[in-house]
N, C-alpha and C positions, 0 to 999 in steps of 0.2 A: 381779306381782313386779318390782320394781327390779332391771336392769341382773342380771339372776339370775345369768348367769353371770361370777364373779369372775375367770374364769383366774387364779387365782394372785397377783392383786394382792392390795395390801395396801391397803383400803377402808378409811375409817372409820367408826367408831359405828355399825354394824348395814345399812350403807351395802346389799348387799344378799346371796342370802343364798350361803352356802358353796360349795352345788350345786344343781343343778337338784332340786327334790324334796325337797330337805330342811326338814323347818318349823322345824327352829333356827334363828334366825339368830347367829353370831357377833359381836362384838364387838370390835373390835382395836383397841388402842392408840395407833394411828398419828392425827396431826390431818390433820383434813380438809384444811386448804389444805397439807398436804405430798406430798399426794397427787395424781396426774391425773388423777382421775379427778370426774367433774361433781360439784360442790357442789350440794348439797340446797338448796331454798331458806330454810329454817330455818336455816342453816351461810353464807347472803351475807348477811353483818350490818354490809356498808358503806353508808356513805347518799352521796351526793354531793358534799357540804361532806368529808370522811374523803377520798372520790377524789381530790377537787380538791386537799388539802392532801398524799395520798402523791408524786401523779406531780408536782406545782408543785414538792417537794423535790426528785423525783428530777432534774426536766430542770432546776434552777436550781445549776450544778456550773462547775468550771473550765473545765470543753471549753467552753462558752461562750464565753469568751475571748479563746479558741485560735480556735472559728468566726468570731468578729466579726474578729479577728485577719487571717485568711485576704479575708476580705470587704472591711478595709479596704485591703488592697494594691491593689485593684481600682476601688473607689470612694471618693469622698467619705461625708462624714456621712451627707449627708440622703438621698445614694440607697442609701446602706446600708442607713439604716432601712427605707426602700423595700423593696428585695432582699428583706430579713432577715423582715420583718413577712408579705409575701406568701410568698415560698419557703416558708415554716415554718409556716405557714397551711395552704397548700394541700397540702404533704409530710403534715399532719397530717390531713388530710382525704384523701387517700389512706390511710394508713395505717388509719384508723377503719374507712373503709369497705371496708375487707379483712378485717381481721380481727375487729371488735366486734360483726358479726350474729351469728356463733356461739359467740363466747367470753362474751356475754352471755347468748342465747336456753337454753344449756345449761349455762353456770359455767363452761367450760373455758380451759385455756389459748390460747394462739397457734399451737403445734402444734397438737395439736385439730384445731384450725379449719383447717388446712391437709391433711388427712386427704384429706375429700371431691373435692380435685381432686388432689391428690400420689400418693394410694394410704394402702393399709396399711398399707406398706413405703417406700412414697415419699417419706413423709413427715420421711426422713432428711435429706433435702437440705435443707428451709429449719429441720431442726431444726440440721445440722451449720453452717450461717449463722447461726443465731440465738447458739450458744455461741461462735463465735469471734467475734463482733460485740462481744459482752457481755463475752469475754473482754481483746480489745481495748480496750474503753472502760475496764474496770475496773482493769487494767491503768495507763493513763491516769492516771485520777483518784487510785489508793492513792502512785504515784511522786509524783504532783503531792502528795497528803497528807504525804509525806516531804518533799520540799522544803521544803513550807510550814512544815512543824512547829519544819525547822531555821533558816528565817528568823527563824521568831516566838522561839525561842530565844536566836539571838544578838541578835533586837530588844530585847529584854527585859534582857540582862547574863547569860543564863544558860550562855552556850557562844560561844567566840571564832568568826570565819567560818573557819579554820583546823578547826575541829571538824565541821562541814556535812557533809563525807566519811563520817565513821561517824552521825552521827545521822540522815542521811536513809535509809538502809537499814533502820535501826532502831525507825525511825517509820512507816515498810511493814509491817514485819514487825511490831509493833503493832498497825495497824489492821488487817490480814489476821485477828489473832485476835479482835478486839473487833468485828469485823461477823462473824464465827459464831457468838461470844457471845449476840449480839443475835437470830440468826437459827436461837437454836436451839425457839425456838420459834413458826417460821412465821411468818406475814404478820402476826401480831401484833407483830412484833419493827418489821416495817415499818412499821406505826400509828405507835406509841410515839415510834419514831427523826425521823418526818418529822412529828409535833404541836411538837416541840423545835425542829428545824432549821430548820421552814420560817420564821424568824424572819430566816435570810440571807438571802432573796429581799426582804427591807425593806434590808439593808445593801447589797446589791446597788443596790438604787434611789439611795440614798445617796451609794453610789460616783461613778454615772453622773451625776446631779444635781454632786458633790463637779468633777468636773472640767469636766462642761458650762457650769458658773457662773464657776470659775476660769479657763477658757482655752475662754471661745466663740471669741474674736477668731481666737487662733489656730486652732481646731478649724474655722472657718467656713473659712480660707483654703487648710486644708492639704490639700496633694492627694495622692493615692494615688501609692504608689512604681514599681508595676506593671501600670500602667493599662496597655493597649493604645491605639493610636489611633484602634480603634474603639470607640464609647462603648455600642454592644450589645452586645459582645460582655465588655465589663465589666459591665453591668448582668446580663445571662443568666447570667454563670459568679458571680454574687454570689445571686441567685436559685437557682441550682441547688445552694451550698451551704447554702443554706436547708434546700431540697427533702430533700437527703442527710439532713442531720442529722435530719433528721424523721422520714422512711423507718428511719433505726434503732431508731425507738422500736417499732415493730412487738411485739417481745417482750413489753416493758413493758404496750402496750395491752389484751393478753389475760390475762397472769399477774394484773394487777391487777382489771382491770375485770369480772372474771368476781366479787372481790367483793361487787356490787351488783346489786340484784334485776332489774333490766332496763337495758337500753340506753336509755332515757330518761334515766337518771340519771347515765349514763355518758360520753355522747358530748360535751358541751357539757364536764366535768371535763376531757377526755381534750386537745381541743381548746386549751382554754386553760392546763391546766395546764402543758400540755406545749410545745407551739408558741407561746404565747404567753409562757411564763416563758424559754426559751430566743430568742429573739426578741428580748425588754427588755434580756435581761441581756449577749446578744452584744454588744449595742451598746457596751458598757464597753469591749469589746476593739477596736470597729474605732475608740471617740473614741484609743484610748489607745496602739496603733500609730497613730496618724494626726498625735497631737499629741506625745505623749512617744518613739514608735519602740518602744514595750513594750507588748504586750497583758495584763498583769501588774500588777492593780492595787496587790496587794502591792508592788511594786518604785515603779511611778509616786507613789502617796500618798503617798510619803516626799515626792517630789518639792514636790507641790502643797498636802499640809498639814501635812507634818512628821513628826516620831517617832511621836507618839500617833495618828495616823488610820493610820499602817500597820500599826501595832499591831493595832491592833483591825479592818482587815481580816484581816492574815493569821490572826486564831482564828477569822474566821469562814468565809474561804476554806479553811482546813482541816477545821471542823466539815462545811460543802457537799459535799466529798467523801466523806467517811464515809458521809453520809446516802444520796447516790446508790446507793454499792458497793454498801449494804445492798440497797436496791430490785433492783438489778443481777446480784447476787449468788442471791439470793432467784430471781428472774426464771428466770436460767438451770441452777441446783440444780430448779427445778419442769420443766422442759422436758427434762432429763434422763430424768426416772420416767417415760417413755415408752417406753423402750430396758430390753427383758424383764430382763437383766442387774443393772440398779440400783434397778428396781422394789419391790423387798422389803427392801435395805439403809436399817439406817437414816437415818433424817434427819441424822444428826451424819458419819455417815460422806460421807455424799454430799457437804457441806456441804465438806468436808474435800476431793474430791475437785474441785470448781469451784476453793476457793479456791489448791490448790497450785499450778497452774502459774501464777498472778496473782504467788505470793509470789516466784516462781522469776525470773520477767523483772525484775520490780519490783528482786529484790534483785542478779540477775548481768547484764543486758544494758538497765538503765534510759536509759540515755540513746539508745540504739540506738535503740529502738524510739519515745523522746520525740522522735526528730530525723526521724520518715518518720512523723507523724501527718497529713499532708494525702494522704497516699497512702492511710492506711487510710480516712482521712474520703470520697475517690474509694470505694474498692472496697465500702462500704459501701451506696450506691447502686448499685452495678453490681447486687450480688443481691439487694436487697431492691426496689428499683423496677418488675424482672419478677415477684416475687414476687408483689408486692401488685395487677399485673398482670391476672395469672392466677385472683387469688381474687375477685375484684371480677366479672370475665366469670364465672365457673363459679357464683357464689353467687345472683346477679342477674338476667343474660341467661339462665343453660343450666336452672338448678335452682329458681329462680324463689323463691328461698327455702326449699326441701324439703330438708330431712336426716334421713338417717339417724344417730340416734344410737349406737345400736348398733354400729355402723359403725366409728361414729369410737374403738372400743378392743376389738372383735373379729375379731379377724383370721380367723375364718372364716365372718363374715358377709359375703357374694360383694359386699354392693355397693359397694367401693370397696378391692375384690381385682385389677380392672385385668387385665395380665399378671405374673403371679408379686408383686404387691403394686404395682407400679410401674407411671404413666399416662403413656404414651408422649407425652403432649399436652400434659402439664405440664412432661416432661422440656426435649424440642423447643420451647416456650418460651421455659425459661428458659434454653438455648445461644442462642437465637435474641435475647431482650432483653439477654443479657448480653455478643452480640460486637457487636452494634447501639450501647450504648452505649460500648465500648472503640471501638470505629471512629469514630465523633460526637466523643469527648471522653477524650484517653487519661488514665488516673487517673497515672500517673506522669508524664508531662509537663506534661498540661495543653495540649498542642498538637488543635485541632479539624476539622474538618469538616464540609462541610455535610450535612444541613441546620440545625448548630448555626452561630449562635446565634438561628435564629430556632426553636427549640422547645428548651428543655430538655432535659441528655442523659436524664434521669431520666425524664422525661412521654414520651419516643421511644420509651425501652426499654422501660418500662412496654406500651406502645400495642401497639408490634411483636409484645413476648410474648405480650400477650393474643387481640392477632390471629393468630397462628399455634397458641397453642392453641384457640381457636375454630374455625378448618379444618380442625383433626386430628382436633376432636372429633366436627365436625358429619360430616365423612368417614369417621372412623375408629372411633372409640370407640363413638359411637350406633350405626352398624349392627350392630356387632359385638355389642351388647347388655349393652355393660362400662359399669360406673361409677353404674347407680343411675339413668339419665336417664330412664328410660321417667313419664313422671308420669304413668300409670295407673297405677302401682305402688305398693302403700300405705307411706306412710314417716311418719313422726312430726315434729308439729307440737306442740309443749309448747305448753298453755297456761298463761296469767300467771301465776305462785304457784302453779302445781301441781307434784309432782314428777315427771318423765321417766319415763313406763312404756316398756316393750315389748309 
């Protein structure tokens, strides 16, 4: 019997059965990927080329921009690319390898996967990180879709710049409805959205190409506004915003990649869709503060081609946006249904419940929150860098691979019950990687320490958490006989295309 006992979720299509002992099995409505509970393997019907084209839409958005942006006050071009290529490389190669062995091996989400070292209950922390991350960038990107809209309007004749005022709220409050539209029906909404959009990440190239050709000369010469006078400590904190941007994708990499039947198919998607489309596309932002003082290429193309190139960026930098929300949106409405509370609500209502406070900032404190993005872009590393920490030692080194899956959605299957649901080793951790990197590298100033910039604040914090939960564990947790470590203990190993017994 599959996963027999339901507690009370809402499974789909006969997923398994009501109660223990019962030979009905039920039936229920609800679609599978609305749900957290592991996809069947008959129910992952993404192939590689589908991954590659969801997450290449989602990481190809205007924070891009914004990162290159940040990147170039620091460096020139060419070591931007440098920076940008590697940071977001290797952030993505963290991030994989945290959370894509179990959100593949089982179908699950990013939470999920965080069960086994967090707890039962633990697993509040990197979920309560992953919705305000999510809700942060989306955030972002729907203001940015307001702006945009109202550029492209008055570029066109259709609204004076006196008008920009009311229509950019207006065009929030738009897209907030038209990505629950889209997402009212699951991960298919995110197919559909990102086969269309990913057609920006070509006008993006175009961009970058559009002003590398017109103003090499000056892009060759121009130099950073906020370089320091030491030239590592510019190169490090360009690298490290790599790192960041990449460590947020953590969500993304599990909500999606759990659509495809294995992590073969996955991990190379994930990689380049992700770290390599934000990567290409940052770069727009650091030629474009570097040469024009605007990382906006909306604003600059006027400059360099005229009316009609800005045109036709700003519908597609507006289109980028929406595509993201969706993915984003989608992302953190699934990592909710973990939380006993919203598990049974529908999917519309839920959907309802991510997007309002997006509409809320978007529509009453937009500029507030657009004018302190390099502080959230900081804080976003502080907790996802120990995060991914901690799952990489406990999946790897401690558990060797071994899950329980049952585990990971019954809470009172003991083995990753901990204390009262929560692993003191994970906890201890993640205070320990996240005052590690605020000491190294403070996300509000920007003022460091050493041993930065000779490591990463992100690769420090990362390291420290993992190693302090590794001594708690090997000290604390294992003798106690918490968390599932004994491997003489029979735990479950799925194999290839088979479905997850107990």
């Amino acid at each position: 019997m599959v996963l027999a006992r339901c507690v009370g979720r809402s499974i789909p299509r006969s997923r398994c059965s009501v109660g223990v002992g019962m030979s009905k099995q039920h039936t229920l409505d609800v679609a599978a990927d609305t749900s957290a509970w592991p996809l069947l393997p008959a129910e992952r019907v993404w192939g590689s080329w589908q991954l590659l084209i969801a997450l290449t839409t989602a990481g190809a958005a205007t924070w891009c921009y914004i990162i290159g942006e940040y990147v170039g006050y620091y460096l020139n071009f060419k070591q931007g690319f440098a920076a940008l290529t590697a940071g977001c490389m290797f952030g993505m190669l963290i991030t994989v390898l945290a959370a894509l062995p179990i959100c593949c091996r089982f179908g699950v989400d990013s939470i999920a996967s965080s069960k086994p070292a967090f707890g039962s209950r633990g697993w509040i922390i990197p979920a309560t990180l992953q919705f305000l991350s999510i809700l942060g960038w989306n955030c972002l990107l729907l203001i940015f879709f307001g702006k945009s809209a109202a550029q492209f309007f008055v570029a066109v004749g259709l609204a004076t710049p006196d008008q920009s005022g009311i229509i950019e709220p207006c065009a929030t409050l738009f897209a907030c409805v038209l990505v629950m539209l889209l997402l009212i029906k699951g991960s298919g909404g995110v197919d559909r959205v990102a086969k269309i959009l990913v057609a920006h990440v070509f006008v993006g190239i175009w961009m970058l190409y559009i002003i590398v050709n017109e103003r090499w000369e000056d892009l060759s010469l121009a130099k950073p506004v906020y370089a320091s006078p030491d030239p590592l400590w510019n190169f490090v904190t360009g690298l490290e915003l790599g790192i960041a941007s990449s460590l947020s994708w953590w969500p993304y990499v599990g909500a999606m990649s759990r659509m495809v039947p294995n992590g073969r198919k996955a991990a190379v998607p994930a990689l380049i869709g992700l770290g390599g489309s934000v990567a290409a596309l940052s770069l727009i932002g650091v030629a474009g503060v570097l040469v024009l003082k605007v990382s906006d290429p909306s604003e600059w193309l006027r400059t360099v081609g005229g009316p009609t190139y800005a045109i036709i960026s700003l519908a597609f930098v507006t289109a980028a946006n929406l595509g993201t929300a969706v993915a984003g949106i989608y992302c953190s409405a699934l990592g909710l249904r973990h939380y006993k509370k919203l598990e049974q609500i529908s999917w519309k209502v839920l959907l309802l419940v991510v997007i309002t406070p997006i509409a809320v900032i978007g529509l009453a404190i937009p500029n507030l929150f657009f004018s302190n993005f390099s502080t959230f872009l900081a804080f976003i590393s502080v907790g996802f860098a120990p995060l991914c920490g901690i799952q990489i030692i406990d999946y790897y080194l401690l558990r060797r691979g071994k899950i329980n899956v049952r585990g990971l959605f019954d809470e009172s299957e003991p083995s990753y019950r901990y204390w009262k649901g929560f692993n003191p080793a994970a906890v201890l951790g993640m205070i320990a990687g996240i005052a590690t990197y605020i000491y190294v590298l403070n996300p509000l100033t920007y003022t460091s320490n050493y041993p930065y910039p000779l490591v990463p604040a992100s690769v420090l914090a990362a390291g420290v958490a993992s190693l302090v939960f590794l001594i708690v564990t090997r000290i604390i947790v294992i003798p106690s006989g918490k968390g599932g470590y004994d491997h003489s203990e029979k735990t479950f190993q799925p194999e290839e295309h088979t479905t997850p017994q107990i």
